[in-house]
N, CA, C and O of each residue as an XYZ file, in Angstrom:
644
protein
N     105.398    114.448     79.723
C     105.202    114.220     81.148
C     104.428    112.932     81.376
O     104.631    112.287     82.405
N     103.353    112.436     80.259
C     102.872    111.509     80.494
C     103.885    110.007     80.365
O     103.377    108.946     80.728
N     104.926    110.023     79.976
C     105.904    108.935     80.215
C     106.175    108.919     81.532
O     106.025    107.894     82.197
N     106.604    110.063     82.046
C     107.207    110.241     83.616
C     105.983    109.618     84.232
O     106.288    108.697     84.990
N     104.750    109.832     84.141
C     103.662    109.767     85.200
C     103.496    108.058     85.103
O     102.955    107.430     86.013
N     103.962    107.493     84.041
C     104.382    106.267     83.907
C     105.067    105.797     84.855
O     104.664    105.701     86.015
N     106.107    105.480     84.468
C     107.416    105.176     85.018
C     108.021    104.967     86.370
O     108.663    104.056     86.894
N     107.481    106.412     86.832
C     107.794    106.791     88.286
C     107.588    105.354     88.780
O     108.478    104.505     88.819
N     106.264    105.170     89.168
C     105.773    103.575     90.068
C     106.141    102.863     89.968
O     106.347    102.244     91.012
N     106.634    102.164     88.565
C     107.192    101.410     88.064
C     108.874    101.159     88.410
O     109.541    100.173     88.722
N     109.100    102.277     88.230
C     110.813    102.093     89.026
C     110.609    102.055     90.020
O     111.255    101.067     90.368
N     110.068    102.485     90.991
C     110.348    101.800     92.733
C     109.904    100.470     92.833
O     110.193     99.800     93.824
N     109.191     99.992     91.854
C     109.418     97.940     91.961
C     110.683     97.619     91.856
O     111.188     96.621     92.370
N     111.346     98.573     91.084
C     112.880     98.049     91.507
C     114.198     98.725     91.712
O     115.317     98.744     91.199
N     113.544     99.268     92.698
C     114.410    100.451     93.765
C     114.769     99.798     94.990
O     115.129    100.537     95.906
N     114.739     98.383     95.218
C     114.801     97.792     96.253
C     116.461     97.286     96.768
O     117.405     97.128     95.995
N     116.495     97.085     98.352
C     118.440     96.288     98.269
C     118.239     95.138     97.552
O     117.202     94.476     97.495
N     119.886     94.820     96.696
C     119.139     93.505     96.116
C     119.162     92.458     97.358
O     118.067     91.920     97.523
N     120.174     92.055     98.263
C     120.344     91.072     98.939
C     118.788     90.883     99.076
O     118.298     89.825     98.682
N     117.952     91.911     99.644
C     116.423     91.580    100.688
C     115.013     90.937     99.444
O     113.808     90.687     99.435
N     116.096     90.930     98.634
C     114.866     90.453     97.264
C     114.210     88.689     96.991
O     114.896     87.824     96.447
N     113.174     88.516     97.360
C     112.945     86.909     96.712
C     111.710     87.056     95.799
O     110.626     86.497     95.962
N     112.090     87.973     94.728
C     111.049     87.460     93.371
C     111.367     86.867     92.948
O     112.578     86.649     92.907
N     110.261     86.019     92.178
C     110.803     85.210     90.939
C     110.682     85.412     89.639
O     109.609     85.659     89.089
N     111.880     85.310     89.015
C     111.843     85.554     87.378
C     110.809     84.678     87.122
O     110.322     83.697     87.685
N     110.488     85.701     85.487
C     109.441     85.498     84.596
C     108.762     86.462     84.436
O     108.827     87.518     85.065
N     107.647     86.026     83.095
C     106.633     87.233     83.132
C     106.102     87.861     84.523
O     105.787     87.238     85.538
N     106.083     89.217     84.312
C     105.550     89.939     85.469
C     104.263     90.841     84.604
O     104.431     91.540     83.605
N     103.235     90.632     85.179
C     101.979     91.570     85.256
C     101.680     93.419     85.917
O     100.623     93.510     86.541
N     102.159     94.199     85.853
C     101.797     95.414     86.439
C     100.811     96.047     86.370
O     100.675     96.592     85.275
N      99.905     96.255     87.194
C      98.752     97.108     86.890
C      98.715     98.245     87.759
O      98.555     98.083     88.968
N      98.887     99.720     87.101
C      98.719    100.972     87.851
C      97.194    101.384     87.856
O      96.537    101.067     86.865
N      96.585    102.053     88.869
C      95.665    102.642     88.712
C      95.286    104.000     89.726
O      95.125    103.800     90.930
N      95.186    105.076     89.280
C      95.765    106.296     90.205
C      93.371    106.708     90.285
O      92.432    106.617     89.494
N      93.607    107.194     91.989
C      91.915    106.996     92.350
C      92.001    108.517     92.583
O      90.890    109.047     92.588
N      93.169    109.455     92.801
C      93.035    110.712     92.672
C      94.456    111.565     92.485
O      95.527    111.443     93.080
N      93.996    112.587     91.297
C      94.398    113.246     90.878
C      94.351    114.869     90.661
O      93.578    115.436     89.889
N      95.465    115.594     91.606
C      95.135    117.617     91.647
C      96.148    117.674     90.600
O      97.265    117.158     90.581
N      95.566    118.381     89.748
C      96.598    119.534     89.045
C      96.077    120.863     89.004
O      95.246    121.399     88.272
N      97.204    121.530     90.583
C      96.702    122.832     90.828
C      96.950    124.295     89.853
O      97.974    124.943     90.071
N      95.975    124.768     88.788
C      96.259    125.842     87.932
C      95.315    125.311     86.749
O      94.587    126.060     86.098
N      95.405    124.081     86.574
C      94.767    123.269     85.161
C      93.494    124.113     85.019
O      92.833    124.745     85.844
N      93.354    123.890     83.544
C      91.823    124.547     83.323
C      90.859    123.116     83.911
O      91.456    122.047     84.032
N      89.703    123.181     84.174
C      88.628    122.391     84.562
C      88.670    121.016     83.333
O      88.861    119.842     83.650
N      88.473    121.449     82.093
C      88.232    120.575     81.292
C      89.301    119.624     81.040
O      89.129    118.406     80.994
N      90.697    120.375     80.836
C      92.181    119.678     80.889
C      92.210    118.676     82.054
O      92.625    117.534     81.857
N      91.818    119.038     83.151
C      91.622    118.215     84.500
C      90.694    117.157     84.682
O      90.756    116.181     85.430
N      90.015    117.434     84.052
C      88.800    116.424     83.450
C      89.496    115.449     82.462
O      89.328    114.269     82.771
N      90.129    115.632     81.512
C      90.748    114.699     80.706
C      91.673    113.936     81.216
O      91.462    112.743     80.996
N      92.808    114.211     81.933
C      93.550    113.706     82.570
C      92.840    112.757     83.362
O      92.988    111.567     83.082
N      92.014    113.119     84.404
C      91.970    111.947     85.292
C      90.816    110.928     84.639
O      90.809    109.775     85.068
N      90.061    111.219     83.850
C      89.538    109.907     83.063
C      90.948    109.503     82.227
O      90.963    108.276     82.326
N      91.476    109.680     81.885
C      93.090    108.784     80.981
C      93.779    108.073     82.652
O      94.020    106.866     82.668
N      93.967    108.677     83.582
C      94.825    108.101     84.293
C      93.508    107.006     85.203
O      93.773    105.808     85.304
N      92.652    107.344     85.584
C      91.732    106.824     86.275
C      91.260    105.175     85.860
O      90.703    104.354     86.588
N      91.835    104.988     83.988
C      91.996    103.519     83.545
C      92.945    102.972     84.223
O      94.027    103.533     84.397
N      92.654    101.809     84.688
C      94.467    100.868     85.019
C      94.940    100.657     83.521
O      94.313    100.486     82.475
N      96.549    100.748     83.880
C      97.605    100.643     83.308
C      97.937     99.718     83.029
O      98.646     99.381     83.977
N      97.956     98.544     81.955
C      98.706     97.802     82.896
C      99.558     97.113     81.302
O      99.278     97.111     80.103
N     100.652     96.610     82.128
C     101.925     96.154     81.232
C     102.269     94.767     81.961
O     101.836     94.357     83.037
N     103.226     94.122     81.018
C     103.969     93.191     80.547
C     105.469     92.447     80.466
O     106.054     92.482     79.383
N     105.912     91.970     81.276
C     107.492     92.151     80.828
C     108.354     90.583     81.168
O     107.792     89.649     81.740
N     108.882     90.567     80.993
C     110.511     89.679     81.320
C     111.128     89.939     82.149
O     111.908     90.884     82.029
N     111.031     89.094     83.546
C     112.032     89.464     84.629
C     113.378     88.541     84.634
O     113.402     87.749     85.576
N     114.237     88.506     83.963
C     115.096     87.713     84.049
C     115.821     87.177     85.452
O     115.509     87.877     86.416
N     116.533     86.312     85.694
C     117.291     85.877     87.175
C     117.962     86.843     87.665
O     117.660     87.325     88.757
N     118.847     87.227     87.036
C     119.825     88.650     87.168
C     118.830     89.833     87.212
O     119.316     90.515     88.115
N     117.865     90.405     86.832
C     117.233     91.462     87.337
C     116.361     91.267     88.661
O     116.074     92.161     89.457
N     115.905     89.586     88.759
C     114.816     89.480     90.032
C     115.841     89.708     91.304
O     115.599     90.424     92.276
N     117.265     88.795     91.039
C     118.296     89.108     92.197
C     118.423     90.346     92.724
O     118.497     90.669     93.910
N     118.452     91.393     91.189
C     119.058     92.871     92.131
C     118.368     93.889     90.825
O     118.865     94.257     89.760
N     117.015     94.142     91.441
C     115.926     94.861     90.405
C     117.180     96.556     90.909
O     117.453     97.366     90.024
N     117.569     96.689     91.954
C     118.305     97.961     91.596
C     119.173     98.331     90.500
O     119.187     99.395     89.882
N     119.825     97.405     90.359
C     120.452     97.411     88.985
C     119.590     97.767     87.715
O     119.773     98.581     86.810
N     118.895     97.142     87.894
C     117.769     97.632     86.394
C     117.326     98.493     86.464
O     116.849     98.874     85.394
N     117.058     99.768     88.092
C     116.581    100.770     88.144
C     117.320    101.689     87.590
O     116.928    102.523     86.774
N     118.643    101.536     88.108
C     119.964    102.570     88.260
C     120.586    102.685     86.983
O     121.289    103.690     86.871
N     120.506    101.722     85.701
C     120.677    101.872     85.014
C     120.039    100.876     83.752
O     120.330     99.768     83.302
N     118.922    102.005     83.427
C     117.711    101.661     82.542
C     118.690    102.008     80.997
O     119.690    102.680     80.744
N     118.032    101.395     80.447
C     118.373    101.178     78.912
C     118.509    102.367     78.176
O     119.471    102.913     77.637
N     116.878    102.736     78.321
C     116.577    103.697     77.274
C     115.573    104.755     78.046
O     115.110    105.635     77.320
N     115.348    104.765     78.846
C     114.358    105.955     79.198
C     114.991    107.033     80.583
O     114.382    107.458     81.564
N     116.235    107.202     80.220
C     116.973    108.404     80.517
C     116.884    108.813     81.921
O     117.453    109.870     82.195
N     116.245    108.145     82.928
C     115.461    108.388     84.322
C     117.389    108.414     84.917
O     118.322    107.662     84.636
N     117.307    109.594     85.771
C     118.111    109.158     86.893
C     117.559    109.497     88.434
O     117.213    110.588     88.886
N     117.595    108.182     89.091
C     116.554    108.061     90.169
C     117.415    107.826     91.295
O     118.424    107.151     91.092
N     117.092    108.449     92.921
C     117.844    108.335     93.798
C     116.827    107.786     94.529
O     115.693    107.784     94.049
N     117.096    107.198     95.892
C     116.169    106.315     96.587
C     116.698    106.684     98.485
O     117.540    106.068     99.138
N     116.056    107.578     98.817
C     116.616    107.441    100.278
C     115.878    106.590    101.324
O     116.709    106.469    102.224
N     114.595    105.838    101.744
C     114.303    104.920    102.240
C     113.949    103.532    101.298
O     113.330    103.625    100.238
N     114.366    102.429    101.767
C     114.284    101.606    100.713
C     113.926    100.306    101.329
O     114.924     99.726    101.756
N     112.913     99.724    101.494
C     112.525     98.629    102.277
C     111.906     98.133    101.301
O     110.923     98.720    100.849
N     112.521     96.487    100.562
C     111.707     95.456    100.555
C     112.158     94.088    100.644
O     112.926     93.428     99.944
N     111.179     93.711    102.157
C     111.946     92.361    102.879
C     110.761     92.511    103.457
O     109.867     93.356    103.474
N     111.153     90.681    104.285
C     110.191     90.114    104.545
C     108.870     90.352    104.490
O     108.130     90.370    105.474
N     108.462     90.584    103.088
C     107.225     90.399    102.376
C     106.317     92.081    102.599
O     105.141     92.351    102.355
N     107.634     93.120    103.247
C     107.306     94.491    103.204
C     107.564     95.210    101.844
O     108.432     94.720    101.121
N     106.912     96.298    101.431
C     107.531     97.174    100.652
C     107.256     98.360    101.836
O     106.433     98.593    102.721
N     108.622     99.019    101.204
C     108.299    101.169    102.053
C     109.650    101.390    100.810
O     110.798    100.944    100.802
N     109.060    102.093    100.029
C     109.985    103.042     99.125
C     110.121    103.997     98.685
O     109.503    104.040     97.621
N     110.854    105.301     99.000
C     110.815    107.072     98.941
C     111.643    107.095     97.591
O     112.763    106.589     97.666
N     111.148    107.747     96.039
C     112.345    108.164     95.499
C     111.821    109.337     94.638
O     110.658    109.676     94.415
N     113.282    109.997     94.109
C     112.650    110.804     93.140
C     113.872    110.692     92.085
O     115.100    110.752     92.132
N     112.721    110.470     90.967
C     113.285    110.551     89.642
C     113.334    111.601     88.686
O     112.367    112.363     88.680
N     114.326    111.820     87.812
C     114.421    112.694     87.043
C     114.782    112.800     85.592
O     115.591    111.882     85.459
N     114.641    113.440     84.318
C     114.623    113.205     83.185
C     114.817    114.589     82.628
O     114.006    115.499     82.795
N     116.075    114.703     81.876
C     116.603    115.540     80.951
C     115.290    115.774     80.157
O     114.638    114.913     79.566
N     114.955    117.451     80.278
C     113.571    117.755     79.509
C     112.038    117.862     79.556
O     111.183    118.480     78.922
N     112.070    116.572     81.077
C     110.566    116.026     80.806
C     110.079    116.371     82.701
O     109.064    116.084     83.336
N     111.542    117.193     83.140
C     110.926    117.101     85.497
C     111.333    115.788     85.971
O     111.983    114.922     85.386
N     110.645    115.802     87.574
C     111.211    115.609     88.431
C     109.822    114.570     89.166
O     108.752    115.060     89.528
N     110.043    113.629     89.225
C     108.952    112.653     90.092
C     109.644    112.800     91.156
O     110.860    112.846     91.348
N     108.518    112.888     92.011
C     108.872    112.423     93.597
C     107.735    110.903     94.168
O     106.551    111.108     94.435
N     108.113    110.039     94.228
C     107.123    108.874     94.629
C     107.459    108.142     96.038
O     108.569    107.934     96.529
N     106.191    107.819     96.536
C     106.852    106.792     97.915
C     105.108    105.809     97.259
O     104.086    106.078     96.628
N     105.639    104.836     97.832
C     105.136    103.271     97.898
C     104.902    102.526     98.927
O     105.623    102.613     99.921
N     104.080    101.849     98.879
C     104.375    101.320    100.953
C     103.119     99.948    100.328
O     102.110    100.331     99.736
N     103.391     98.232    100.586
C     102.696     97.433    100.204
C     103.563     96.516    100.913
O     104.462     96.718    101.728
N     102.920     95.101    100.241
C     103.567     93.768    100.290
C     103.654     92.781     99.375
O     102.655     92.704     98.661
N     104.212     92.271     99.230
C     104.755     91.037     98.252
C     104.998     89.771     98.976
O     105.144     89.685    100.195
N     105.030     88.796     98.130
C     105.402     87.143     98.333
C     106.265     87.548     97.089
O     106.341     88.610     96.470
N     106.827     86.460     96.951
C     107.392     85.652     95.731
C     107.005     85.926     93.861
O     107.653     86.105     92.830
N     105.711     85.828     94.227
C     104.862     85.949     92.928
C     103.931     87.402     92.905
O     103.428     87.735     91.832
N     103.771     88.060     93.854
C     102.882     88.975     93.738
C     103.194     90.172     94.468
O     104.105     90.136     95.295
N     102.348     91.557     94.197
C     102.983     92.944     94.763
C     101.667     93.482     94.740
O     100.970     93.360     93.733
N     101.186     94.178     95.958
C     100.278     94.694     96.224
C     101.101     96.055     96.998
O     101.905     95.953     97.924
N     100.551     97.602     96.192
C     100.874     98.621     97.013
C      99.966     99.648     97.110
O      98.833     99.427     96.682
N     100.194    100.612     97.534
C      99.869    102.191     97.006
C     100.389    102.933     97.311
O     100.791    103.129     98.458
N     100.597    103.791     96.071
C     101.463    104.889     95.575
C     100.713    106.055     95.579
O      99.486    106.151     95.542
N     101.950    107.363     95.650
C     101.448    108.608     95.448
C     102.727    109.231     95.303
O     103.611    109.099     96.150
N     102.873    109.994     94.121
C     103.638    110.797     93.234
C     103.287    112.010     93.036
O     102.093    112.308     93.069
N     104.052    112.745     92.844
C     104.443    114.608     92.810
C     105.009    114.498     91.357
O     106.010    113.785     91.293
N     104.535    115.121     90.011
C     105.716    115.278     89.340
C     105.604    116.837     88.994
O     104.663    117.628     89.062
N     106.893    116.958     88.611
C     107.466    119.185     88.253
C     107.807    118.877     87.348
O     108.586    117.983     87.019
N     106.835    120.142     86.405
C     107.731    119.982     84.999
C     109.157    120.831     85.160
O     109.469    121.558     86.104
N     110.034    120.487     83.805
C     111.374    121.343     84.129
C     110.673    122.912     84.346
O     109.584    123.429     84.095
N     111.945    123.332     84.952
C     111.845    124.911     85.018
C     111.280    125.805     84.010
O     111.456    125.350     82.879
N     110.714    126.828     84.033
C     110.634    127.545     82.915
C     109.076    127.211     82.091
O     108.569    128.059     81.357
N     108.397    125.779     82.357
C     107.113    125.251     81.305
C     105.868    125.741     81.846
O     105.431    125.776     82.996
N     105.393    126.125     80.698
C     104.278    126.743     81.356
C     103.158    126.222     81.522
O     102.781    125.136     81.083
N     102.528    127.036     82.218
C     101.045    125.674     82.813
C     101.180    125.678     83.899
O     101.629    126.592     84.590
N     100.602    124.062     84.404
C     100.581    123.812     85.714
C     101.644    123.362     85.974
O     102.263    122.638     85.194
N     102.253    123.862     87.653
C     103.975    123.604     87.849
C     103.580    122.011     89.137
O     104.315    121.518     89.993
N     102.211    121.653     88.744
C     102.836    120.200     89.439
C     101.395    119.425     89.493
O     100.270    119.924     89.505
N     101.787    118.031     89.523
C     100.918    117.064     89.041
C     100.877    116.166     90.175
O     101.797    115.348     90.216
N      99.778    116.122     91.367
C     100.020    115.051     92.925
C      98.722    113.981     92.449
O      97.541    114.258     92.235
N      99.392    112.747     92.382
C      98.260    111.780     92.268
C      98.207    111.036     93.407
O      98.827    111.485     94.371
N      97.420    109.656     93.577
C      97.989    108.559     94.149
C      97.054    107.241     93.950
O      95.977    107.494     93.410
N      97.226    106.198     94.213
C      96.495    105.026     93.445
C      97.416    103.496     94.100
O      98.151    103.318     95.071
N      97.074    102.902     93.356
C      97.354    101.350     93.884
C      97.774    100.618     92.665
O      97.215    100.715     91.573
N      98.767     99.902     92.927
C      99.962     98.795     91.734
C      99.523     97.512     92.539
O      99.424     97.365     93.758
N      99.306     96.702     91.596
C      99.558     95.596     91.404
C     100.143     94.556     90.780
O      99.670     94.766     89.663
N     100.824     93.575     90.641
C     101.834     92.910     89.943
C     101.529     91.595     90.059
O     100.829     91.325     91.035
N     101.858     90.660     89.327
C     101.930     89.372     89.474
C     102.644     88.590     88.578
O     102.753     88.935     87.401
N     103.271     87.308     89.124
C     104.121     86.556     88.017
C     102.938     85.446     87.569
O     102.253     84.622     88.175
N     103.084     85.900     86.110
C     101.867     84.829     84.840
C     102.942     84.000     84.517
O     102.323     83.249     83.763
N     104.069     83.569     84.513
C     104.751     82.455     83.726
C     105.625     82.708     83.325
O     105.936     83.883     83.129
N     106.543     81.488     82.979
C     107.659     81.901     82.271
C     107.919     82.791     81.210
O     106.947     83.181     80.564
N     109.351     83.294     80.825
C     109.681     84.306     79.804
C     109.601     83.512     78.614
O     110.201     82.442     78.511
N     108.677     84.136     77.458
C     109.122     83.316     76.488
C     110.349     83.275     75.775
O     110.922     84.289     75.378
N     110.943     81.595     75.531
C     112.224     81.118     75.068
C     112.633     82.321     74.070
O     113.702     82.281     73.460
């Protein structure tokens, strides 16, 4: 589940129409950082661990190529390797708005539900998020995980050659 609790945020950066898109390729910077976290059923101490692990920012690294900055939906809708299939019913990001509703899902691992709401330029993404995730049916424990927190992004430079 802790991949999903990943991810989720991360795919609505590019859950967007492509036409309404003006990022620019290159390295991109992401930094998650979630300021509260219920997991209703958890023992006290389990709950305690979790939100000191999530309560660090996150933060990652990547390659935005031309073809993904044009139409980051494409890279949402069909990810490589991490099995997500994600639907998106409000989807705003234009003129320097974000507003994005989705929920993602993963053979094995539940069901994110995330919305996003920020702004961007060109080079940078300022939001905050808040996510629901369910484990699959049947797991036992706690049947749901509500955080929410603030992403940040920025383009550091070109991709290296």
């Amino acid at each position: 589940m802790k991949k999903l609790l990943l991810l989720a945020p991360t795919a609505l950066l590019f859950a967007c129409s492509p036409g309404a898109v003006s990022l620019q390729p290159g390295m991109w910077e992401t930094t998650v950082q979630f300021s509260t976290i219920d997991v209703p059923g958890a023992p006290p101490a389990e709950l305690a661990a979790m939100r000191a692990m999530m309560a660090r920012p996150q933060t990652r690294s990547e390659c935005m190529t031309p073809e993904q900055a044009a139409n980051p939906t494409q890279r949402m809708m069909n990810p490589s390797s991490n099995g997500n299939a994600c639907q998106f019913g409000d989807s705003v990001f234009a003129a320097g708005t974000i507003r994005v509703r989705g929920t993602c899902s993963a053979p094995g691992r539940g069901t994110s539900t995330t919305s996003m709401d920020g702004t961007f330029t060109a080079t940078t993404m300022q939001a905050t998020i808040s996510s629901e995730i369910r484990p699959p049916a049947g797991t036992q424990g706690p049947q749901s995980v509500r955080m929410s927190g603030t992403l940040s992004a920025r383009r550091t430079g070109d991709c290296p050659a």
